[in-house]
PDB file of N, CA, C and O in Angstrom:
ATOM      1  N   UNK A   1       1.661  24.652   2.423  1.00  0.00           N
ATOM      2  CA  UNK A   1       2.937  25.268   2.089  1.00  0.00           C
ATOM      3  C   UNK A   1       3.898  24.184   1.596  1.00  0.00           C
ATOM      4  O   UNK A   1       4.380  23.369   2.383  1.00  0.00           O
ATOM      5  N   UNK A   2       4.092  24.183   0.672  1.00  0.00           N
ATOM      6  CA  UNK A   2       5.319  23.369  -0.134  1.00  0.00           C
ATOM      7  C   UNK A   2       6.921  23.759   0.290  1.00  0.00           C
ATOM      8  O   UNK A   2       7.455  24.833   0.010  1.00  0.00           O
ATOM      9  N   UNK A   3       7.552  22.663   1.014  1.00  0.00           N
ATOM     10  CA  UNK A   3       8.967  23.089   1.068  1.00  0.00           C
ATOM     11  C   UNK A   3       9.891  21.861   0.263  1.00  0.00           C
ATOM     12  O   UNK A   3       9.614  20.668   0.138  1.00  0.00           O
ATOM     13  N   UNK A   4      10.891  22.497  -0.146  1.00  0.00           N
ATOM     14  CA  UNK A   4      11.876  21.923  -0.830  1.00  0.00           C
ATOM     15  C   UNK A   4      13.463  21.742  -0.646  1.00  0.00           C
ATOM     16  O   UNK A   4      14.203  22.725  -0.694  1.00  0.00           O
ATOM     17  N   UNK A   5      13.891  20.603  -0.459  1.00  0.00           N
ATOM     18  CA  UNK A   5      15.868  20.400  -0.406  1.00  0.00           C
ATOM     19  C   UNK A   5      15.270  20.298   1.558  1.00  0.00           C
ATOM     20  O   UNK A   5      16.013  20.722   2.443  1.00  0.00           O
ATOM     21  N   UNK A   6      13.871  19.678   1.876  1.00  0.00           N
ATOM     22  CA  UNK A   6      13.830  19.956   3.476  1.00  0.00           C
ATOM     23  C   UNK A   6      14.687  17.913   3.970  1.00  0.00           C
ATOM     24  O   UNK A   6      13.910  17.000   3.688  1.00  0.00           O
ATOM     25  N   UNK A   7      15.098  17.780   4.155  1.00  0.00           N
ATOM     26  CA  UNK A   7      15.981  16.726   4.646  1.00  0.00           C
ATOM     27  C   UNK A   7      17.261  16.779   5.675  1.00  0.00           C
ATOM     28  O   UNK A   7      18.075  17.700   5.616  1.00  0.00           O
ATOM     29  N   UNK A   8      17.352  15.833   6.511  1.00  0.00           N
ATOM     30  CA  UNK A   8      18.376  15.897   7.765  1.00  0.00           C
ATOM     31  C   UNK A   8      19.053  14.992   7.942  1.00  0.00           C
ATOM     32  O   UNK A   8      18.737  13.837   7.659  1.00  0.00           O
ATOM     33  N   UNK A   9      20.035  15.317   8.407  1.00  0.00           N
ATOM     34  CA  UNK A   9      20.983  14.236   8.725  1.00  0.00           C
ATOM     35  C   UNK A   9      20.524  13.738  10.131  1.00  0.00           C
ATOM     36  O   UNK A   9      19.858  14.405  10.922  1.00  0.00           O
ATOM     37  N   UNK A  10      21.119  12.085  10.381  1.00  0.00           N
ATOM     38  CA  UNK A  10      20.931  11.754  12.142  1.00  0.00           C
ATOM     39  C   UNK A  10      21.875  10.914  12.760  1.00  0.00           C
ATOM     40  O   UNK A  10      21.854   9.697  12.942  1.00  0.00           O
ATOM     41  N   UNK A  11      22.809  11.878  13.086  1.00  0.00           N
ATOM     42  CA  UNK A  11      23.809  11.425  13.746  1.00  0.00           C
ATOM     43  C   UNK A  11      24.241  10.206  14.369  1.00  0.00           C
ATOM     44  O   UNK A  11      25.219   9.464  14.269  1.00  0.00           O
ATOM     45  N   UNK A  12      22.782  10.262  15.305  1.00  0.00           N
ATOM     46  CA  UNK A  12      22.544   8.697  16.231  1.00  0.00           C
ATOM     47  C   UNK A  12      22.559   7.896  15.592  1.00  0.00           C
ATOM     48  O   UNK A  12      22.314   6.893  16.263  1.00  0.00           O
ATOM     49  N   UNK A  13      22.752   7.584  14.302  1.00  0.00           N
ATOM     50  CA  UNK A  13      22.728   6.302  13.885  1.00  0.00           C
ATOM     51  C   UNK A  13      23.709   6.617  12.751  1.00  0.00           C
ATOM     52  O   UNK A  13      23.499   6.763  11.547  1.00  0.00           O
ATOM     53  N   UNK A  14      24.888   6.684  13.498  1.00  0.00           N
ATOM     54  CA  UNK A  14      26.027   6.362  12.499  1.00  0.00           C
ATOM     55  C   UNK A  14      26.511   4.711  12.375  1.00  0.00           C
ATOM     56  O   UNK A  14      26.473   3.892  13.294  1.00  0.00           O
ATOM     57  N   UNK A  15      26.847   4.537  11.361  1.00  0.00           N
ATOM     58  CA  UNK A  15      27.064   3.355  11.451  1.00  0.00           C
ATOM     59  C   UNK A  15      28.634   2.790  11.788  1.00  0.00           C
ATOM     60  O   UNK A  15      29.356   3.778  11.921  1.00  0.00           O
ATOM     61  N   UNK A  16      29.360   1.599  11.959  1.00  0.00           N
ATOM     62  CA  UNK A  16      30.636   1.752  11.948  1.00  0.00           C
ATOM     63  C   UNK A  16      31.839   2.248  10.972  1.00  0.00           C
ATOM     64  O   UNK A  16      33.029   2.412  11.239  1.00  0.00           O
ATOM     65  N   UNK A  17      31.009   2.466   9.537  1.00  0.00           N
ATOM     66  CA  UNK A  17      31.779   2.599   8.248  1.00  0.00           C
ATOM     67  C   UNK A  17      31.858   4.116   7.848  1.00  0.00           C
ATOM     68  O   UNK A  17      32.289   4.537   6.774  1.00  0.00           O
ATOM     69  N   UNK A  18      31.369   4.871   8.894  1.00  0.00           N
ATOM     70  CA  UNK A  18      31.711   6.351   9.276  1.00  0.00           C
ATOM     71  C   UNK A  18      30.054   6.804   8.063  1.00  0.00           C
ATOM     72  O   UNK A  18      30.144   7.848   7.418  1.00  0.00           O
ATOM     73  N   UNK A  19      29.244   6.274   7.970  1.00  0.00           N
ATOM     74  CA  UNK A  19      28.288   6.306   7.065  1.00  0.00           C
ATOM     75  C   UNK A  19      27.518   6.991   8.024  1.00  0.00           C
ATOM     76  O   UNK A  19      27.854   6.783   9.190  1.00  0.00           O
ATOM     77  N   UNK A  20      26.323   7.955   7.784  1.00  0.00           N
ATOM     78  CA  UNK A  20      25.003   8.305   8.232  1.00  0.00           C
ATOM     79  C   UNK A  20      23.865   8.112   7.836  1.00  0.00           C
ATOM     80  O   UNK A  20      24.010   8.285   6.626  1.00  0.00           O
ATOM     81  N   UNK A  21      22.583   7.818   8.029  1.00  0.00           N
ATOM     82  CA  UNK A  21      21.449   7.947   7.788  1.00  0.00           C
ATOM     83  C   UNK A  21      20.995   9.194   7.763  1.00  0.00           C
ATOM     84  O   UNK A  21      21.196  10.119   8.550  1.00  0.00           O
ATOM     85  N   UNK A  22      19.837   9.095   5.971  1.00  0.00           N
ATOM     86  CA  UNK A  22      20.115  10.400   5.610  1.00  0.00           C
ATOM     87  C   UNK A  22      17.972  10.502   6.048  1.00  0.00           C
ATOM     88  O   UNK A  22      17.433   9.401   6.157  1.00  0.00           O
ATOM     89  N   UNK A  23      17.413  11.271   6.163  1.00  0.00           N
ATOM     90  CA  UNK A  23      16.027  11.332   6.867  1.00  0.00           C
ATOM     91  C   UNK A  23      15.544  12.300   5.808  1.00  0.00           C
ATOM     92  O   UNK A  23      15.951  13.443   6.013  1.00  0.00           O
ATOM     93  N   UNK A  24      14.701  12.141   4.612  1.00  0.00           N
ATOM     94  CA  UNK A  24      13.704  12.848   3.550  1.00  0.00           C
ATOM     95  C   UNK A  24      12.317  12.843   3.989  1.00  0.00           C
ATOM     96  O   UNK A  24      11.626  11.828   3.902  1.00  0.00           O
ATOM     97  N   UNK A  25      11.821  14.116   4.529  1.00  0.00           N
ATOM     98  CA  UNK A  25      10.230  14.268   4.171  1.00  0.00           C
ATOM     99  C   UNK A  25       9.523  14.267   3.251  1.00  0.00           C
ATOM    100  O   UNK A  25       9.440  15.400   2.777  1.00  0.00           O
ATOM    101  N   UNK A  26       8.856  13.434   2.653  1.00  0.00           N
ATOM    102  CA  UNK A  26       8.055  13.783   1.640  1.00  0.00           C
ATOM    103  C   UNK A  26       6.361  13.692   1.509  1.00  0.00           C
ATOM    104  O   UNK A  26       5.687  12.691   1.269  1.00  0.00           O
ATOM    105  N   UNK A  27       5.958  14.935   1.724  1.00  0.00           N
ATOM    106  CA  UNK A  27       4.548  15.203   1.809  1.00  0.00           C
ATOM    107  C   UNK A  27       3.605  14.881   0.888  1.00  0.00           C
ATOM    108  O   UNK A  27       3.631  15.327  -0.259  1.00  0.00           O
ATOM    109  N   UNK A  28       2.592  13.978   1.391  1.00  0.00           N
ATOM    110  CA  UNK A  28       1.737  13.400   0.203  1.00  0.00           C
ATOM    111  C   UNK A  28       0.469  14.082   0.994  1.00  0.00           C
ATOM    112  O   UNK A  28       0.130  13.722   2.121  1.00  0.00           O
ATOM    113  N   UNK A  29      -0.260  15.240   0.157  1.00  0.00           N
ATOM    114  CA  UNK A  29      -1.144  15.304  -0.121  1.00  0.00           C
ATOM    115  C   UNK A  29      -2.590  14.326   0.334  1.00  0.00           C
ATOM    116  O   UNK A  29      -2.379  13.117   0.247  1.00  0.00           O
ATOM    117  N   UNK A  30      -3.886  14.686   0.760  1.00  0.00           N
ATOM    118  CA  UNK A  30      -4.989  13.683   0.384  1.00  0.00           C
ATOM    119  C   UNK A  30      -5.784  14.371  -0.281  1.00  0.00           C
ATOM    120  O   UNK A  30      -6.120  15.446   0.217  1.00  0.00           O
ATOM    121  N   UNK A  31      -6.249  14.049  -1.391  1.00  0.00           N
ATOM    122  CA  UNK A  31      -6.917  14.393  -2.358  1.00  0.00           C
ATOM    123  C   UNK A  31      -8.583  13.690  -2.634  1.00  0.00           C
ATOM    124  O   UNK A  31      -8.809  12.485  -2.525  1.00  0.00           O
ATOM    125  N   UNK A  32      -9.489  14.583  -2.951  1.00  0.00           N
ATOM    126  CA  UNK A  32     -10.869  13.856  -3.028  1.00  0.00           C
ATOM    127  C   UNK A  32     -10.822  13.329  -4.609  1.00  0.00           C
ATOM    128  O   UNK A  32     -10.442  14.090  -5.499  1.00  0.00           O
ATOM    129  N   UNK A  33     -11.150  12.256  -4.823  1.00  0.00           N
ATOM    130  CA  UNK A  33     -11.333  11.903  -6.116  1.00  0.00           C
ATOM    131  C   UNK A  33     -12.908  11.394  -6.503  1.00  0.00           C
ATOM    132  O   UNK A  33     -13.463  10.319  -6.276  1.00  0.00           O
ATOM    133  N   UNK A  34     -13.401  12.639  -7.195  1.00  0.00           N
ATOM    134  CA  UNK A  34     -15.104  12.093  -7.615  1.00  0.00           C
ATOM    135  C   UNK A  34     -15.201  10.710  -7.885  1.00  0.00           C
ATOM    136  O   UNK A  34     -14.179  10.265  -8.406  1.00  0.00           O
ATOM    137  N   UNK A  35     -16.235   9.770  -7.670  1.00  0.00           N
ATOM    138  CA  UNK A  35     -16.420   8.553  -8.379  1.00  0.00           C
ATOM    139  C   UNK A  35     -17.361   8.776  -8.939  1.00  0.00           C
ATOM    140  O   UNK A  35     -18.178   9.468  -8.331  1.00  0.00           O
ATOM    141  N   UNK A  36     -17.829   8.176 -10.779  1.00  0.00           N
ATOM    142  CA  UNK A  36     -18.595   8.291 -11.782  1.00  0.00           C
ATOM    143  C   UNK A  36     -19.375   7.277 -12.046  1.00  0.00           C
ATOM    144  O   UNK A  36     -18.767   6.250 -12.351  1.00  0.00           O
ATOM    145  N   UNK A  37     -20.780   7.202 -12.030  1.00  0.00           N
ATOM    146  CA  UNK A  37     -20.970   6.113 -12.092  1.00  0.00           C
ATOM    147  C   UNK A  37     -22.043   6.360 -13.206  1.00  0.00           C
ATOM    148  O   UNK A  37     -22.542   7.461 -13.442  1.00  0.00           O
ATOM    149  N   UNK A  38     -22.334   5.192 -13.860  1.00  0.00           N
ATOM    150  CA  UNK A  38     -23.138   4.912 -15.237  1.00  0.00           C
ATOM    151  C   UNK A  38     -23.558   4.111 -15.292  1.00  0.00           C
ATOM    152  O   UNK A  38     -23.095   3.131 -14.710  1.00  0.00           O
ATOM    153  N   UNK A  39     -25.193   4.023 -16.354  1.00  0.00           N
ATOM    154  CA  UNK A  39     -25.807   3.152 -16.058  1.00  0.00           C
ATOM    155  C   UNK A  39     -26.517   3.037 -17.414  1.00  0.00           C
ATOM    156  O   UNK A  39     -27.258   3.898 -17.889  1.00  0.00           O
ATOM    157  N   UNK A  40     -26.128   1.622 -18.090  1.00  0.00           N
ATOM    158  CA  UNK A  40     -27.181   1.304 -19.422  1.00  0.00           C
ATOM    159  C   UNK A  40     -28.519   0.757 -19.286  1.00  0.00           C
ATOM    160  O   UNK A  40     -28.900  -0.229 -18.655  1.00  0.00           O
ATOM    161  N   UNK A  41     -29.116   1.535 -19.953  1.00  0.00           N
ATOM    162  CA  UNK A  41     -30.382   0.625 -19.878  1.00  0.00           C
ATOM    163  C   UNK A  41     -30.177  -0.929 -20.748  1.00  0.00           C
ATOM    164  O   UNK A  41     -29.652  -0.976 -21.861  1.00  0.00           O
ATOM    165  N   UNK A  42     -30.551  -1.812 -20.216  1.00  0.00           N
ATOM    166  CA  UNK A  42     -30.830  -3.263 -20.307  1.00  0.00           C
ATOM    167  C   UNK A  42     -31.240  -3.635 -22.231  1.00  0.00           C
ATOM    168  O   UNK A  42     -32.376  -3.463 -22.672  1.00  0.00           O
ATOM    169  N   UNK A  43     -30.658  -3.886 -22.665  1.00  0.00           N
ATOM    170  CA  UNK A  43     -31.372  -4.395 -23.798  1.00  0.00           C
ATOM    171  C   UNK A  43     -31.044  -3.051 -25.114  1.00  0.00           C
ATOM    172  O   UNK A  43     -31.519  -3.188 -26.241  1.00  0.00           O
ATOM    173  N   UNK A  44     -30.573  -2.371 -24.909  1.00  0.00           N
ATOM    174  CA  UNK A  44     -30.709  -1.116 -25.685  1.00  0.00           C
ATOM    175  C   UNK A  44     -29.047  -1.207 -26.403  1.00  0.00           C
ATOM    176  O   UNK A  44     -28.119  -1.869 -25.939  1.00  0.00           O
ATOM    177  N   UNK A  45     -29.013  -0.414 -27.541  1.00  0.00           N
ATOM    178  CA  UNK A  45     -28.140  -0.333 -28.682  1.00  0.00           C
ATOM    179  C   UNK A  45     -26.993   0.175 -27.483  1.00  0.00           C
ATOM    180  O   UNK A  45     -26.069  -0.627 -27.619  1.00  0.00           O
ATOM    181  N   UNK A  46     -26.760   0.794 -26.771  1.00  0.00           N
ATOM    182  CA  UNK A  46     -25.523   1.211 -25.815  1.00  0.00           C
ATOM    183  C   UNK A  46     -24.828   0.274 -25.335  1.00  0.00           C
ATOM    184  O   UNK A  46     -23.643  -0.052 -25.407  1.00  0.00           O
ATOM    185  N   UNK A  47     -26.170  -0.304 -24.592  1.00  0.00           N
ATOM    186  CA  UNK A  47     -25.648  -1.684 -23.994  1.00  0.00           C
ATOM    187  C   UNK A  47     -25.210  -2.889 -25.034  1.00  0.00           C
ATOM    188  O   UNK A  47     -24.265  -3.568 -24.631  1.00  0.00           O
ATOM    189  N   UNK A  48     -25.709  -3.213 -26.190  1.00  0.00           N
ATOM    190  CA  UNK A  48     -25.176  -4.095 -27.190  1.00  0.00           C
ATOM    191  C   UNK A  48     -23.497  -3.893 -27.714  1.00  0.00           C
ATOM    192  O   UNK A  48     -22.635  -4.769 -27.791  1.00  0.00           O
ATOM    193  N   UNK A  49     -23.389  -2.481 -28.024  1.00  0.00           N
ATOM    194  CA  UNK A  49     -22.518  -1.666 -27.954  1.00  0.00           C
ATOM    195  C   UNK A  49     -20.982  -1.757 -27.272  1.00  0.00           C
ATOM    196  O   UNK A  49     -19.920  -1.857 -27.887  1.00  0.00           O
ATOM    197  N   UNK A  50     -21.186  -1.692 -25.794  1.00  0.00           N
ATOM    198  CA  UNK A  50     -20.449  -1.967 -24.724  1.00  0.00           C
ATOM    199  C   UNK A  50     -20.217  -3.255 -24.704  1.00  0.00           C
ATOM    200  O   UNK A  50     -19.009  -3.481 -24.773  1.00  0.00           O
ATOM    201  N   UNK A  51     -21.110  -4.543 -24.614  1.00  0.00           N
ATOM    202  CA  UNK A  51     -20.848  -5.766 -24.208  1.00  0.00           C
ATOM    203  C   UNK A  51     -20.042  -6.027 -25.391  1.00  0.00           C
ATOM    204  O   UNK A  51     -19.145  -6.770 -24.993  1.00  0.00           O
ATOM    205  N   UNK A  52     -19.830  -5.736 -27.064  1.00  0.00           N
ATOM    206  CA  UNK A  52     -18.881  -5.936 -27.947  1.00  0.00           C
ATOM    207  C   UNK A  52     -17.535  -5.483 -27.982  1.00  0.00           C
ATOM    208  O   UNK A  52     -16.559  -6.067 -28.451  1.00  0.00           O
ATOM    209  N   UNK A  53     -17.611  -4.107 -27.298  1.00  0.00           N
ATOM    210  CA  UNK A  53     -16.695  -3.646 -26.985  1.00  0.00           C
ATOM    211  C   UNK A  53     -15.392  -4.444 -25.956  1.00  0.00           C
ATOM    212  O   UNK A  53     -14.183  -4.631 -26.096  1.00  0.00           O
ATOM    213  N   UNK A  54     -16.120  -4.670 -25.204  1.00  0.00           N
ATOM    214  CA  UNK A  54     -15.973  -5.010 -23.731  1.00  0.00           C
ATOM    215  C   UNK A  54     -15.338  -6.228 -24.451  1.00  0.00           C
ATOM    216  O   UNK A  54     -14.109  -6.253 -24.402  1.00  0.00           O
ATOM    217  N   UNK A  55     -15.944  -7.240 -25.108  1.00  0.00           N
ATOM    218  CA  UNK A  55     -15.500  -8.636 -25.273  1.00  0.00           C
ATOM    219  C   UNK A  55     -14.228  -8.552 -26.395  1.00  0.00           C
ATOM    220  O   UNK A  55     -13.233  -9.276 -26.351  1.00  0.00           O
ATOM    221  N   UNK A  56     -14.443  -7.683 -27.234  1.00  0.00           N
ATOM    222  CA  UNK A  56     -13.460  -7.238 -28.560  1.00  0.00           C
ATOM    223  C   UNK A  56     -11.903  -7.009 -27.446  1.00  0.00           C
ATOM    224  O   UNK A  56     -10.876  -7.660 -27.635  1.00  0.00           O
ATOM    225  N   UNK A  57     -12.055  -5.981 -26.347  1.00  0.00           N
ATOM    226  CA  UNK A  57     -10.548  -6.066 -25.676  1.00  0.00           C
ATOM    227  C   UNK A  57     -10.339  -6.771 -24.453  1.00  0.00           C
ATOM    228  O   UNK A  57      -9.556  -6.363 -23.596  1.00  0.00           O
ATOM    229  N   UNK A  58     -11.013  -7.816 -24.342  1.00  0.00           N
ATOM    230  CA  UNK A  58     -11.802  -8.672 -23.131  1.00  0.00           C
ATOM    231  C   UNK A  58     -10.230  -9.821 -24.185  1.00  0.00           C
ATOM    232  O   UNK A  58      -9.072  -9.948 -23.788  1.00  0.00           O
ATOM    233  N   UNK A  59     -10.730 -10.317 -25.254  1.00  0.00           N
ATOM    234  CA  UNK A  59     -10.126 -11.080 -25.725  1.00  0.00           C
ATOM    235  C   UNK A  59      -8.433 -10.859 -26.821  1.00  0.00           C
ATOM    236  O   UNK A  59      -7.906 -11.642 -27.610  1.00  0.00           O
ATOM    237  N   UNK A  60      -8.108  -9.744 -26.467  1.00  0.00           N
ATOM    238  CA  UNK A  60      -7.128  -9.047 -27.493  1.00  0.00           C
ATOM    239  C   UNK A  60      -6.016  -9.116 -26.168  1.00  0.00           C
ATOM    240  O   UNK A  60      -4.924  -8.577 -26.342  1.00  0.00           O
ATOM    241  N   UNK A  61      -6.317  -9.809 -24.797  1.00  0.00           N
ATOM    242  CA  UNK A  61      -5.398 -10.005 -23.406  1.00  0.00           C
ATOM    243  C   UNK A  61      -4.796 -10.796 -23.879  1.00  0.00           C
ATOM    244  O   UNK A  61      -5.295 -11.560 -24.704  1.00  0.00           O
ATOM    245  N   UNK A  62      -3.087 -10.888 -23.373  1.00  0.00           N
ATOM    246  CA  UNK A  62      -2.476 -12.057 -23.762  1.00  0.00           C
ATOM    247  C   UNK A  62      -2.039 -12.759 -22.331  1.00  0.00           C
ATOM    248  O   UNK A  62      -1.171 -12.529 -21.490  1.00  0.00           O
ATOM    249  N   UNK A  63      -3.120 -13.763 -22.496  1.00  0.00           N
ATOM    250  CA  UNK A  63      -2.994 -14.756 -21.525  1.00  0.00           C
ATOM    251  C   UNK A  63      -2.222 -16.030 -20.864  1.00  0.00           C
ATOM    252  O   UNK A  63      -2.317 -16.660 -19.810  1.00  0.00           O
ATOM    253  N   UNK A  64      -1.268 -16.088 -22.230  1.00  0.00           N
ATOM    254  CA  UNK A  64      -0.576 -16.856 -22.568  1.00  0.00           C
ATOM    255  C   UNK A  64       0.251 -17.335 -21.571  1.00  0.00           C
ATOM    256  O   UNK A  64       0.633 -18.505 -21.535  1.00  0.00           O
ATOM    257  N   UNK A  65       0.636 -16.232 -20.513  1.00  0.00           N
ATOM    258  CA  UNK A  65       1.896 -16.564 -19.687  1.00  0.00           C
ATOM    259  C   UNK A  65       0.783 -16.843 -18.079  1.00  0.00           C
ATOM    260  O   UNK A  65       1.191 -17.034 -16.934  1.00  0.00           O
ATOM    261  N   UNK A  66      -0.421 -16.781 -18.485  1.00  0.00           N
ATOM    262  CA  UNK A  66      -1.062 -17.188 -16.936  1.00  0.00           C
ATOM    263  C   UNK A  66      -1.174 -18.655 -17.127  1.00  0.00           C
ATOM    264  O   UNK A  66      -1.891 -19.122 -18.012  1.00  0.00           O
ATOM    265  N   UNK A  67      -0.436 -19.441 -16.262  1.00  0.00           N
ATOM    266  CA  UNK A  67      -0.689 -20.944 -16.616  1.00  0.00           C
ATOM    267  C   UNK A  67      -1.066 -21.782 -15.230  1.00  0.00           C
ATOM    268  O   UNK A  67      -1.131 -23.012 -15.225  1.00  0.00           O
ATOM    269  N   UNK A  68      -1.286 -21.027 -14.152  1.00  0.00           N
ATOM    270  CA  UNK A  68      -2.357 -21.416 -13.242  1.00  0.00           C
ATOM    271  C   UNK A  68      -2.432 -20.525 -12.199  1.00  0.00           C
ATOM    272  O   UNK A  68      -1.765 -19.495 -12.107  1.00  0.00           O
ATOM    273  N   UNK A  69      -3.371 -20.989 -11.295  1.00  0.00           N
ATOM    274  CA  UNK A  69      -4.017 -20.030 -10.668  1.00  0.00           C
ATOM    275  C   UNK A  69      -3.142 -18.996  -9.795  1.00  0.00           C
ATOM    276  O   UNK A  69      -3.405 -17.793  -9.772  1.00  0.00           O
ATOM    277  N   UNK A  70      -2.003 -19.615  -9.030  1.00  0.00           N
ATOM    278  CA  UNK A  70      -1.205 -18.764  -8.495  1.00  0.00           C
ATOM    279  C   UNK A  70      -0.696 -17.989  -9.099  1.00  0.00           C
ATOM    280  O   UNK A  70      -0.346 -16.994  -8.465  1.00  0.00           O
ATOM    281  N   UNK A  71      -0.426 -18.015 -10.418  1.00  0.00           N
ATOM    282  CA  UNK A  71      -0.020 -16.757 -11.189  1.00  0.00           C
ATOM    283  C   UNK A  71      -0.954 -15.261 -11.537  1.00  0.00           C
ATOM    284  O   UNK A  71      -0.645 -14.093 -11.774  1.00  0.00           O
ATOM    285  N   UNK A  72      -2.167 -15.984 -11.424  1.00  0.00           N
ATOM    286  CA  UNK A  72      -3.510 -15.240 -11.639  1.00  0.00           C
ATOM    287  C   UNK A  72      -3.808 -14.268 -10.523  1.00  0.00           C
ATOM    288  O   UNK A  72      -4.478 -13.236 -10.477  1.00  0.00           O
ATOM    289  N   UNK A  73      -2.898 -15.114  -9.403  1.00  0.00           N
ATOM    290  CA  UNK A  73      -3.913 -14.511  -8.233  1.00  0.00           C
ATOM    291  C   UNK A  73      -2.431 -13.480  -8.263  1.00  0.00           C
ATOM    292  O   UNK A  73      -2.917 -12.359  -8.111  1.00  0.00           O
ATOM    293  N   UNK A  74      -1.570 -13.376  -8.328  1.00  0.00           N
ATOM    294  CA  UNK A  74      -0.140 -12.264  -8.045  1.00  0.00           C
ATOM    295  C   UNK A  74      -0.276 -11.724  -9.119  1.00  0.00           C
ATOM    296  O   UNK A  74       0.591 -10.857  -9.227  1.00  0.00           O
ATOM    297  N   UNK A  75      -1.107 -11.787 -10.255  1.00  0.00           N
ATOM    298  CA  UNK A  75      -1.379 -10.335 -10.874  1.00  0.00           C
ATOM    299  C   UNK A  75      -2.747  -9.466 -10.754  1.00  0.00           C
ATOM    300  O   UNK A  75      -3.086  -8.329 -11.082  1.00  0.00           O
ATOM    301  N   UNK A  76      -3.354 -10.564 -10.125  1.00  0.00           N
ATOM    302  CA  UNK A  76      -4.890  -9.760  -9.724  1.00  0.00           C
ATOM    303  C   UNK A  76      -4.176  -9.114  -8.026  1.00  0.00           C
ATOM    304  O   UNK A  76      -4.881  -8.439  -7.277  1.00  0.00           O
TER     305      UNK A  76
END
């Protein structure tokens, strides 16, 4: 059941500046997500295919601003 505008005020924690804390539910869902998996055969036009692919936007990254490893590792 989906509810909406559901939020409360909480008194107990007023602050001194006559301010309240404001308390939002927000319901997240768990959801199944299929995983897909694929498989080239070894040596075959698919696979030649893919590994060009793969390297064509493998190298079109602009790397420019990774200039050592700690930077590498806070975007991985």
């Amino acid at each position: 059941m989906e509810e909406f505008n559901n939020h409360q005020t909480m008194p107990e924690l007023w602050s001194p500046l006559d301010h309240i804390s404001l308390s939002i539910l927000i319901i997240i869902e768990e959801e199944h997500i299929q995983e897909k998996k694929q498989t080239i055969v070894k040596n075959s036009e698919e696979g030649k295919n893919f590994i060009n692919e793969f390297r064509n936007k493998l190298s079109s990254i602009d790397i420019s601003y990774i200039f050592n490893s700690d930077v590498l590792e806070q975007i991985t």
